[in-house]
C-alpha positions, -999 to 999 in steps of 0.1 A, spaced: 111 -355 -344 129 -373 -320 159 -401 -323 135 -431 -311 108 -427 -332 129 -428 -363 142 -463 -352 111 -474 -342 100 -469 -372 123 -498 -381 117 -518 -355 151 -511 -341 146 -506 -300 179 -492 -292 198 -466 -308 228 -488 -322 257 -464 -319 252 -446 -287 279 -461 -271 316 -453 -279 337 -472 -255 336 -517 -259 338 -513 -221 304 -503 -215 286 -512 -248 256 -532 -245 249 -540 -280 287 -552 -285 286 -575 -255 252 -589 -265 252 -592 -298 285 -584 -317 308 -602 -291 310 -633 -315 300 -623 -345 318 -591 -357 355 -595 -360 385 -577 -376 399 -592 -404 433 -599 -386 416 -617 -360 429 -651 -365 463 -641 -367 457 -621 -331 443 -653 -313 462 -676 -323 454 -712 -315 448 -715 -274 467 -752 -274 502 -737 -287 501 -701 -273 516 -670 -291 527 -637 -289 508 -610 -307 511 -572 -308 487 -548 -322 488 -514 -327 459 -492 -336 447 -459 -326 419 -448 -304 388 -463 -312 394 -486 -336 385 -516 -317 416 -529 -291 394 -526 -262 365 -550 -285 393 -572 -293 406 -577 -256 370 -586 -247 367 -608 -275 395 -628 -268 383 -634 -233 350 -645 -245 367 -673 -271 390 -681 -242 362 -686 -220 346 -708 -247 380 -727 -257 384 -733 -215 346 -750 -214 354 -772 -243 389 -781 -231 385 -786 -190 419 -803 -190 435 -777 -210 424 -744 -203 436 -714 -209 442 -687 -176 435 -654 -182 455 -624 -168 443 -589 -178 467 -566 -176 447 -533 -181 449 -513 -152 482 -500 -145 474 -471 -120 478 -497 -86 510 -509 -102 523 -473 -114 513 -462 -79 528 -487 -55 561 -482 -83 560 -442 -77 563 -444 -38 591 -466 -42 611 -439 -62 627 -404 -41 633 -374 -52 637 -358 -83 627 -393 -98 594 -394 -85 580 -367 -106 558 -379 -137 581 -368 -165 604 -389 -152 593 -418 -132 585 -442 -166 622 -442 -170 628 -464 -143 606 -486 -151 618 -521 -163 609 -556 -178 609 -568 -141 583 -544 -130 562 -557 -158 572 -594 -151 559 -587 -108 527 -569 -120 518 -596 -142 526 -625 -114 506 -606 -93 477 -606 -113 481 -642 -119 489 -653 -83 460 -630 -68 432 -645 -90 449 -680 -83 453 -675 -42 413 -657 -43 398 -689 -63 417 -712 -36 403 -695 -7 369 -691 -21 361 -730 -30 378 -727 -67 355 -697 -73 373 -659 -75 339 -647 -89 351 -648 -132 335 -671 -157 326 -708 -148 352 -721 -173 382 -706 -149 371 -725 -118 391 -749 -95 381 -783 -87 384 -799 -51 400 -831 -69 425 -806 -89 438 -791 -57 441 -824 -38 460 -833 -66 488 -808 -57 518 -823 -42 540 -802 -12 564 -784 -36 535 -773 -54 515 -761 -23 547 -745 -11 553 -722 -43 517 -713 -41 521 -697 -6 556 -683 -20 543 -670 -46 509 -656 -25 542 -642 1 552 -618 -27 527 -613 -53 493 -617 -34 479 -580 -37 439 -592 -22 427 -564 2 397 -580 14 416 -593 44 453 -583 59 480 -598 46 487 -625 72 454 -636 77 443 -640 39 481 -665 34 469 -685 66 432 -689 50 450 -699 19 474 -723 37 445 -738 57 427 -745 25 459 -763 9 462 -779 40 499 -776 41 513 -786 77 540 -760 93 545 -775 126 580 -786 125 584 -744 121 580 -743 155 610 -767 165 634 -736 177 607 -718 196 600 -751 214 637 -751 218 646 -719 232 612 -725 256 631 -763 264 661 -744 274 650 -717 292 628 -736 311 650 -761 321 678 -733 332 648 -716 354 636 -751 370 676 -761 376 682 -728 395 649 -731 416 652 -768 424 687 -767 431 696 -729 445 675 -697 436 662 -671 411 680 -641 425 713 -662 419 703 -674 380 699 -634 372 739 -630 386 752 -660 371 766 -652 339 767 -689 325 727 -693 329 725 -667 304 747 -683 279 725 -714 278 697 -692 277 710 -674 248 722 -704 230 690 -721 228 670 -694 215 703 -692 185 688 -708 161 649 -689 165 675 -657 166 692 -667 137 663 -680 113 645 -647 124 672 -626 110 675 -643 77 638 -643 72 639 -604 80 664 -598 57 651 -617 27 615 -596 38 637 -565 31 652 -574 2 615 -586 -12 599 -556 -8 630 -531 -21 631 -554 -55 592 -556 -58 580 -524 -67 546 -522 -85 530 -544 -50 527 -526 -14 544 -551 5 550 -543 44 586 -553 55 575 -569 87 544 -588 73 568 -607 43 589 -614 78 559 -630 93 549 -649 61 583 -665 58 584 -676 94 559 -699 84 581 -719 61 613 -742 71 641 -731 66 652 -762 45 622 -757 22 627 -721 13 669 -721 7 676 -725 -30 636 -717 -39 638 -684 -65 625 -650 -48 621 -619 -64 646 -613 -38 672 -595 -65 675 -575 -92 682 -597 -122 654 -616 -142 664 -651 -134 640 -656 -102 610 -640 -118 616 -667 -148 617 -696 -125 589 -683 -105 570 -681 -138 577 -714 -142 564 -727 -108 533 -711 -115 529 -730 -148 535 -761 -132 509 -753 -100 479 -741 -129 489 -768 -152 484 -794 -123 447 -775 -118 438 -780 -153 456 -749 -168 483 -760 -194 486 -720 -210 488 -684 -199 471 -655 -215 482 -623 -209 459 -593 -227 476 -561 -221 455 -524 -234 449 -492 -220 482 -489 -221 473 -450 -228 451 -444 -196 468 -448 -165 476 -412 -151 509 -413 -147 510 -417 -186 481 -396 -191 480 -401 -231 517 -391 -236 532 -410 -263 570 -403 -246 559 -418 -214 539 -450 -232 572 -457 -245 591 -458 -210 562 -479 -201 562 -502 -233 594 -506 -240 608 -529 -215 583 -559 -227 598 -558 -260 621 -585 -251 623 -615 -272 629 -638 -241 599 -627 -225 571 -627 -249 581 -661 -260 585 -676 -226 568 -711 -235 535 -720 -223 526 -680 -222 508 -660 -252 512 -620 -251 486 -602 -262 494 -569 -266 471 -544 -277 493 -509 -275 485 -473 -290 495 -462 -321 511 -434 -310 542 -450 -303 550 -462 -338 573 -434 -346 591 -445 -319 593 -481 -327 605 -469 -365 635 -449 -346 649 -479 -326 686 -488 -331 697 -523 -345 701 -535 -306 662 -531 -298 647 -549 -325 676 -579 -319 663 -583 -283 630 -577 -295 623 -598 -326 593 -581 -333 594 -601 -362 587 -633 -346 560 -616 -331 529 -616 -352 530 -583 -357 500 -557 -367 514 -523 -373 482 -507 -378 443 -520 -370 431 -504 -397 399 -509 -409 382 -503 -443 347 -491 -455 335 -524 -463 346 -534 -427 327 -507 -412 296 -513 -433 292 -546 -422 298 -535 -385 268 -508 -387 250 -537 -404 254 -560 -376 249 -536 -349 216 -523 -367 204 -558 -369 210 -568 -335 188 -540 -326 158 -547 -349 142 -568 -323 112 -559 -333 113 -556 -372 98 -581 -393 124 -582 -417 158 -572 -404 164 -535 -418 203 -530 -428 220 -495 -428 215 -490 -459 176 -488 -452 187 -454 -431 195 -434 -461 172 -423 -493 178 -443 -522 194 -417 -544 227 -429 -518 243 -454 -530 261 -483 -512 295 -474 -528 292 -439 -516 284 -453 -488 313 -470 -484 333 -443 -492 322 -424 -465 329 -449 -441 361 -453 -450 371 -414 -441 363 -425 -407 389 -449 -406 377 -465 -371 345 -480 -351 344 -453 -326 343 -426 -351 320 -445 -372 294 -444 -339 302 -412 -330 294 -404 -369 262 -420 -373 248 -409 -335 252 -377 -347 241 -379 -383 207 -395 -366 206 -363 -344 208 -340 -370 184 -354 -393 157 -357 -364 162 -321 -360 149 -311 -392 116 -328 -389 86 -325 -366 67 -352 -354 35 -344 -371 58 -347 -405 81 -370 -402 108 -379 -426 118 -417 -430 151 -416 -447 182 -393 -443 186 -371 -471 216 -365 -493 224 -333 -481 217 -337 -445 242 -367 -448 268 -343 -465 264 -314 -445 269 -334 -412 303 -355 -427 319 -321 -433 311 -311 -394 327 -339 -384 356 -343 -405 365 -310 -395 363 -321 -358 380 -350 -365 409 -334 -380 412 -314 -351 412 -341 -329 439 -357 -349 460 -326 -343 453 -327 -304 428 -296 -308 395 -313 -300 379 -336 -285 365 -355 -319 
């Protein structure tokens, strides 16, 4: 007997717990998207007009990933409702470019992957999330509002016109530093997004034009009045020479030097020394001094520069940020380890940070670092204030919980059942739906719940032919598989399986 027939014969056309990962599970995205929440759900999103702060921890499978996806589909919804006052997305979960680009930057012993996390810091995580932000900002620019996301996040002609020159000018500031785009090199993507901002930089070229005045008139003065061969000898020639191209020299030199400084303080973006330098040449001098730039290692500039971008997206319709952080566990650098989450994690905890106003952390971390959060001295949760933080120790779910979610997901894939058929249809009706329940609550988390039921189908298949089929899953086939994977899952618990 074979897994489809058995669902056919309940109309269902899909198996509904196949998949295991919200990333590339059909049945969530289509059906349960909108419909199938965790009961701390309202305290996670929050209300999108006065942003806040919320972390979550929960262990493997037991929904962060569906959540993160979840808030981006109320976001997008909120943002079509609200076209004045949207919400901008950042999704912060995919470290390896940033853990990569942070790696080369580190030498010798300090490189290795024991020990790189430990130098990480809050202003790593403050540059990988402005790049984020300032890349999906300078791609939408240059593509006619569009950077290929949902409708709702999309640019208006009138919104950018509406931009004054300080604002157009920390928008190419901010693309200097932060814009990590590889479609195109470096100088040629800022001059497309320049062009399309239509910010003049003409009067830039005032000491070239200078030193070309000078030198000129030195070579036309020697050749109208003596000859060539005598301007090469004549050591005063060259001091006019030399003094008009000064202040090209001298503007060149400071732009170089605030390129070097860039790229040694931002770490988790492969900037190139001499393309910063040609970037920054672009700009006068007069608009640039006194302008933040991640130029330093103190958190100052990256707070004002947070701030310039709030005041560019909120000028293109954008009054909030939303930052969803997950995967925290995946990069390879951490590689699962719950000592090296912590060096990773641990620098966000800053009160300052996550309640920056006009930005809502959404941080949705393993559980295996909530030992270490219960051993923190009195100084980390006073700079932390994870109390102020809506926090959710534990996304736990109970059997009820994940009852209704194999309810919903069976349901979705009845399309062709007259009457809806619930789980509860599965099983014989000596099986109660309190020992149903019970059951479900052993498995403590979606994931295993899925993983339960796709193999409880299996074996029950297995028993039967197709000439004799058998319509409902028997007592002791549904025992005899929960014990299997209880012990499995116990192993897994104690890093000895795979689950």
């Amino acid at each position: 007997m074979k897994v489809h027939q058995f669902l056919d014969h309940y109309g269902i056309t899909e198996n509904p717990f196949a998949q295991e990962d919200a990333q590339s599970d059909k049945v969530f995205r289509e059906h349960c998207l909108t419909g199938t929440y965790h009961p701390a759900w309202d305290k996670v999103y929050g209300d999108p007009a006065t942003p806040s702060t919320a972390v979550v921890f929960g262990e493997q499978g037991s929904g962060k990933t569906a959540m993160r996806l979840q808030l981006t589909g109320r976001l997008d919804q909120y943002n079509q409702k609200n076209p004045t006052a949207r919400a901008f997305i950042v999704e912060y979960d995919d470290f390896n470019p940033f853990l990569d680009n942070f790696r080369e930057r580190l030498n010798g012993r300090r490189r290795r992957p024991e020990k790189a996390l430990q130098s990480w810091r809050l202003l790593d995580h403050m540059d990988a999330i402005l790049s984020l932000a300032v890349t999906r900002l300078a791609d939408a620019l240059r593509k006619e509002g569009q950077d290929g996301g949902p409708d709702s996040m999309a640019i208006s002609p009138d919104a950018v016109a509406a931009l004054t020159r300080p604002q157009k000018r920390d928008i190419l500031l901010l693309a200097a530093c932060y814009d990590a785009s590889r479609e195109i090199g470096a100088k040629r993507r800022w001059v497309a997004l320049k062009k399309k901002l239509r910010f003049g930089t003409w009067k830039t070229w005032w000491d070239r034009i200078l030193g070309l005045a000078v030198t000129a008139g030195v070579v036309a003065g020697f050749y109208r009045f003596s000859d060539l061969v005598t301007m090469l000898s004549t050591w005063w020639a060259w001091v006019i020479v030399a003094a008009g191209w000064t202040p090209f020299l001298l503007h060149q030199m400071w732009v170089l030097w605030k390129s070097w400084r860039i790229t040694r303080q931002v770490r988790v973006v492969d900037l190139q020394v001499l393309a910063v330098r040609r970037i920054l040449s672009f700009f006068e001098r007069s608009e640039i001094i006194g302008q933040p730039l991640p130029a330093s290692n103190r958190g100052d500039d990256r707070y004002e520069l947070l701030t310039k971008l709030q005041g560019v997206l909120r000028t293109l319709g954008f009054t909030s940020i939303v930052v969803l952080v997950d995967r925290v566990d995946e990069p390879h650098l951490v590689n699962g380890s719950p000592e090296r989450m912590r060096d990773l994690l641990w620098p966000v905890f800053d009160n300052k940070f996550l309640k920056h106003p006009g930005i809502a952390f959404k941080l949705l971390l393993p559980s295996a670092v909530v030992g270490y959060l219960n051993r923190q001295e009195k100084e980390f949760y006073e700079r932390s204030r994870l109390d102020k933080q809506n926090l959710i120790p534990a996304l736990t779910w109970t059997g009820q919980g994940l009852f209704d979610i194999a309810n919903d997901r069976v349901r979705a894939c009845a399309r062709l059942a007259e009457k809806k058929p619930g789980v509860r249809d599965l099983f014989d009706p000596t099986i109660t739906d309190a020992e149903l329940i019970a059951l479900f609550d052993r498995l403590r988390a979606p994931r295993h719940l899925f993983k339960f039921m796709y193999r409880l189908l299996v074996d029950h298949c297995s028993k039967y032919t197709e000439d004799a089929p058998e319509w409902k899953i028997k007592r002791e086939t549904l025992q005899a598989s929960l014990a299997l994977f209880m012990r499995d899952l116990d192993a897994y618990d104690n890093k000895r399986g795979v689950g």
